[in-house]
N, C-alpha and C positions, 0 to 999 in steps of 0.2 A: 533273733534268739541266739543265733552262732556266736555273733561278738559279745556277747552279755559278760562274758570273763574278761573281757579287756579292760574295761575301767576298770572292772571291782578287782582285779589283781592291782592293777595302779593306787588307786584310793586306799587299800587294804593291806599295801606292801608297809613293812617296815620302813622306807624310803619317805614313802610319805609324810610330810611336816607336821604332825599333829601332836608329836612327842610320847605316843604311850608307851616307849622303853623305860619313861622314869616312874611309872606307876606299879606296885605292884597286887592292888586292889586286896590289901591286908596281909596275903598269903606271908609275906616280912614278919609281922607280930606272930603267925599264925607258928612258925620257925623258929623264931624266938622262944617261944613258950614248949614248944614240942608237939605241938599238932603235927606239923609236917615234917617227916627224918626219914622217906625214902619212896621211891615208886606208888607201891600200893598206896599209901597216905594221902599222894598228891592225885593221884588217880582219882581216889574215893572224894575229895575237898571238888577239884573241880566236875567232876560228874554230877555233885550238888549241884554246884553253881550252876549248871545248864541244865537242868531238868527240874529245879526246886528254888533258885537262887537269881541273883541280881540279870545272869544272861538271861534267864526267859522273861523276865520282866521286859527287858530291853530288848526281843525280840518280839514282842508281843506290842512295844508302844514303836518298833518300826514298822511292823504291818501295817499296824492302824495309820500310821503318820502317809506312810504311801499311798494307803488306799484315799486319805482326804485328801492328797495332792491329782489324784486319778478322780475322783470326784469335784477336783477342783471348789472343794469344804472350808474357805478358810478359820469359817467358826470352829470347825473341828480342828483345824489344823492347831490353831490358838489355846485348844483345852489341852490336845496333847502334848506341846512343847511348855505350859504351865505344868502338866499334870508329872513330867517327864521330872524335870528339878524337882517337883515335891520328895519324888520317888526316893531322892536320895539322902540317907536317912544318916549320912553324919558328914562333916562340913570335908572329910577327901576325897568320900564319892561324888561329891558336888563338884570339890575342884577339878576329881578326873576327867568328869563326865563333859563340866560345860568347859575346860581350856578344852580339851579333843573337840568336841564340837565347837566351837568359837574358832580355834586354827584349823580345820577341815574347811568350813565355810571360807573363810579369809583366802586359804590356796588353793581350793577349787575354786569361787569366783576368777579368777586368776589364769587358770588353764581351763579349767572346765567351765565356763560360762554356761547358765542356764537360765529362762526363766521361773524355775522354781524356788531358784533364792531370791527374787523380788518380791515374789507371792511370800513367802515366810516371812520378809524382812516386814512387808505390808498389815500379815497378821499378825506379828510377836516382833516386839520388839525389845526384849530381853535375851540374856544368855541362853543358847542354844546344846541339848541335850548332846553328847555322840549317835546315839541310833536314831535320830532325830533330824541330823543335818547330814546324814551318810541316806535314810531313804529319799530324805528330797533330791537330791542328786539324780541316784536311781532310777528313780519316778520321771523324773526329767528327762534325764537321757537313757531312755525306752528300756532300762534294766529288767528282766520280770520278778517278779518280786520271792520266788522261791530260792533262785540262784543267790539275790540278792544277802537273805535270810544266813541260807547256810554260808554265803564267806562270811560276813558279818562275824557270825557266830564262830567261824572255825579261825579267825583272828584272832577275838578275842583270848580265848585257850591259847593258841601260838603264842601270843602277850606274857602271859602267864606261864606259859612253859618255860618262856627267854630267859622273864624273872629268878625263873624256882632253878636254874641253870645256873644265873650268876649268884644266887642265894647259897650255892650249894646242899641243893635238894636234892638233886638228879644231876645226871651228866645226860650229854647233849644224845646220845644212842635211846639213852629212858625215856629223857623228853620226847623224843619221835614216836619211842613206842606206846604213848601213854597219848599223844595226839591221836596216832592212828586208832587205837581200841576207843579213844572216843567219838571219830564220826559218825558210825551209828546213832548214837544219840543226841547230836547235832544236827542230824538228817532228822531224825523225830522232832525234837525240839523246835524248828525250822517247819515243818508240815504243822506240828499244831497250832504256832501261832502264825499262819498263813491265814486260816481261819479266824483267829480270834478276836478279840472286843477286848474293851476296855475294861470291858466285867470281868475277862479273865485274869486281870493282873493280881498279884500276892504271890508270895514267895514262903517259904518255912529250912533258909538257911541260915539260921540263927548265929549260928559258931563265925561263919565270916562275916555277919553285922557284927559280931562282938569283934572281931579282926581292926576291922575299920577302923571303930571308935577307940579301940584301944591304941593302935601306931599312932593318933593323933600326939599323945603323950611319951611315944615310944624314944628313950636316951638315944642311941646309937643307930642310925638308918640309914639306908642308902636309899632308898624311895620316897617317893612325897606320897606314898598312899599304901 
């Protein structure tokens, strides 16, 4: 339980090769249009996203995906990494999700050897979710899965702060302080779907599914998402 931060700050660091600096999971269009023009705004957008939106989903199919790896499920493990891509409901979340998963997997086989990417490669043999290929890991090398949960999740938001930084949303002082007022709800976030099922997926952040699908078309971008 002591080293449990060692990988998941390596895996989870910016450093890491999986490229999510070029994503900016809509919050771009979101910008564009005037959703987001300061602190309060981006505070409110991603407090969504992790209490109502695409993070609790994604934390809620990395529980389950650990806990079928600890069960050593691989039928289970197979619905969830199908069920994972379906999830992603316009063709950027899809790119974001399966390149971060597809290069996570690629360069931890690489340093971090495990057998639980044989076991996933054995039951799915398609494109690989991010919260998908980050719990198997985890799960492998004896991560417990609450710790897991919340960096998982408190990257994610980092991500998104980097973005809303180089977007000129916020400056890098706001950014920190609008991470910090969210770990709280990160920490929640992270507790309920420790527990949950597969029944509990759905989300009601509508405004950044509209984000998504709209930067697909978006003229002038610096993000692929």
């Amino acid at each position: 339980m002591s080293h449990a931060h060692l990988p998941l700050m390596v895996w989870l660091s910016p450093s890491f090769p999986v490229g999510a600096f070029v994503y900016s999971h809509g919050l771009e269009w979101a910008h564009e249009v005037g959703d987001l023009t300061d602190a309060p705004t981006l505070r409110d957008w991603l407090d969504a996203l992790v209490a109502h939106g695409s993070l609790r989903n994604d934390l809620v199919l990395f529980a389950c995906a650990w806990r079928a790896c600890e069960q050593a499920d691989d039928t289970a493990l197979a619905e969830i990494a199908e069920l994972a891509l379906a999830l992603a409901n316009s063709t950027e979340r899809r790119l974001e999700t399966v390149t971060q998963g597809n290069a996570f997997i690629l360069a931890a086989r690489a340093a971090w050897p495990c057998a639980g990417f044989d076991r996933l490669r054995a039951a799915w043999d398609g494109d690989v979710a991010y919260p998908l290929a980050v719990a198997v890991a985890a799960n492998s090398h004896e991560v417990p899965l609450r710790p897991a949960l919340e960096a998982y999740g408190l990257a994610f938001v980092a991500n998104l702060i980097s973005a809303s930084v180089r977007l000129g949303i916020v400056g890098q002082t706001d950014g920190q302080r609008i991470t910090a007022a969210l770990v709280p709800a990160l920490h929640e976030a992270a507790a309920r779907a420790e527990a949950a099922t597969l029944d509990d997926l759905g989300g009601c952040a509508l405004r950044s599914d509209l984000a998504s699908l709209r930067h697909e078309t978006q003229y002038s971008r610096l993000f692929r998402s």
